[in-house]
C-alpha positions, 0 to 999 in steps of 0.5 A: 930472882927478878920479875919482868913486868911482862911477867905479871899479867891481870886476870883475862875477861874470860876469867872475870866472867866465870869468877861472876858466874860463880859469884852470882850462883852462890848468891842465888843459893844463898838468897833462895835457901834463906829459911822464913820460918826461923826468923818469923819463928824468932819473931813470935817467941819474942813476942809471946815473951815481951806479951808475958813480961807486959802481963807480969808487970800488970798484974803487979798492979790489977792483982790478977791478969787481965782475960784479953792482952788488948787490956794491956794497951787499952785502958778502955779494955780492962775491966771486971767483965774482961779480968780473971780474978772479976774486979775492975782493973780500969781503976787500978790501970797505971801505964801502957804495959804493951805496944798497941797492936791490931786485935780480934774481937776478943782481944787477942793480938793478931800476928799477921807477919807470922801467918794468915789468922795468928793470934795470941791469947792469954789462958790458964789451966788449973790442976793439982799444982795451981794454975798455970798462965799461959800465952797461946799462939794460935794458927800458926804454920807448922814449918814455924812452929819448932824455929819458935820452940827452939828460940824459946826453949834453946834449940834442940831442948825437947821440954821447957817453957814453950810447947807446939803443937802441929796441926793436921791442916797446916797450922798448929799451936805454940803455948808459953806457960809466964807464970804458976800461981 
C-alpha cells in the first residue's frame, strides 16, 4: 500500500477549536472541585505533630511541658507560672524547640491559613491511666476536620491518635493526644 501526501491531511481549524473547548472544561472542573479542606486538613495535622515533637523534645530538658507552646520559641515565655510541673523552665531552656509563630494572649499558636480564629493549645486530662497530653485545635471549620483525622490517623481509621470533633456553629475541634505519662 503506498500513501499519497494528498493522503494525509492536519486537523481543520474547527477540529482544534472543539479539541480547546473540551480542554478548557476539563480544566475549569479540575480547578473548580479542588477540595481546600484536604489540604488545609493536611496542613493542620502536620502542624499539631511538628507542635508535639517540639513539646517532646522540651520536655526532654525542662522535665515536664510547658502550658502555653509560644514557650517552645520564646525563652521570655517559659517560666514557672507558664510550666505544668511549676519550676522555672527558663533555666533549663537549651534551643528553639518550634518555628516563631503569630500567638494569642495565652500562648496558643494562632492557624489563620486554616480558619478564621484557629488555634493550638496544649492541655492534658488525667484519669485512671495517667495523664494524657494533648494538642488541641480549636475553631476549626467543620469541612476540615475529617481531612485532618484522615491524615493523622490513615484515611478512613475511626480511632487513633487524633479526634474531631464538629461543632453546631460551623467550627469544631481536632484533639492529638503526643503523650501519656
Amino acid at each position: 500500500m503506498t500513501l499519497h501526501l494528498r493522503d494525509c491531511r492536519g486537523f481543520s481549524a474547527l477540529e482544534m477549536i472543539a479539541v480547546l473547548a473540551a480542554m478548557a472544561v476539563i480544566s475549569a472542573i479540575a480547578i473548580f472541585s479542588y477540595d481546600q479542606s484536604n489540604s488545609r486538613g493536611i496542613a493542620l495535622s502536620r502542624s499539631m505533630n511538628e507542635y508535639a515533637n517540639a513539646l517532646r523534645m522540651a520536655k526532654i530538658d525542662f522535665s515536664c511541658y510547658p502550658t502555653r507552646l509560644d514557650a517552645l520559641f520564646d525563652r521570655s515565655k517559659a517560666s514557672a507560672a507558664n510550666a505544668f510541673c511549676g519550676i522555672d523552665l527558663a533555666s533549663q531552656w537549651r534551643q528553639r524547640y518550634a518555628q516563631p509563630a503569630p500567638v494569642d494572649g495565652n500562648g496558643n499558636i494562632l492557624l489563620s491559613s486554616i480558619g478564621a480564629g484557629a488555634s493550638l493549645a496544649i492541655t492534658s486530662v488525667q484519669d485512671t491511666g495517667g495523664t494524657h497530653w494533648q494538642i488541641v485545635a480549636n475553631r476549626i471549620p467543620n469541612e476540615v476536620i475529617p481531612k485532618a483525622t484522615d491524615a493523622c490517623n490513615g484515611a478512613g481509621q475511626t480511632s487513633g491518635r487524633c479526634v474531631g470533633s464538629p461543632g453546631p456553629d460551623g467550627s469544631g475541634s481536632v484533639t492529638l493526644e503526643f503523650d501519656l505519662t
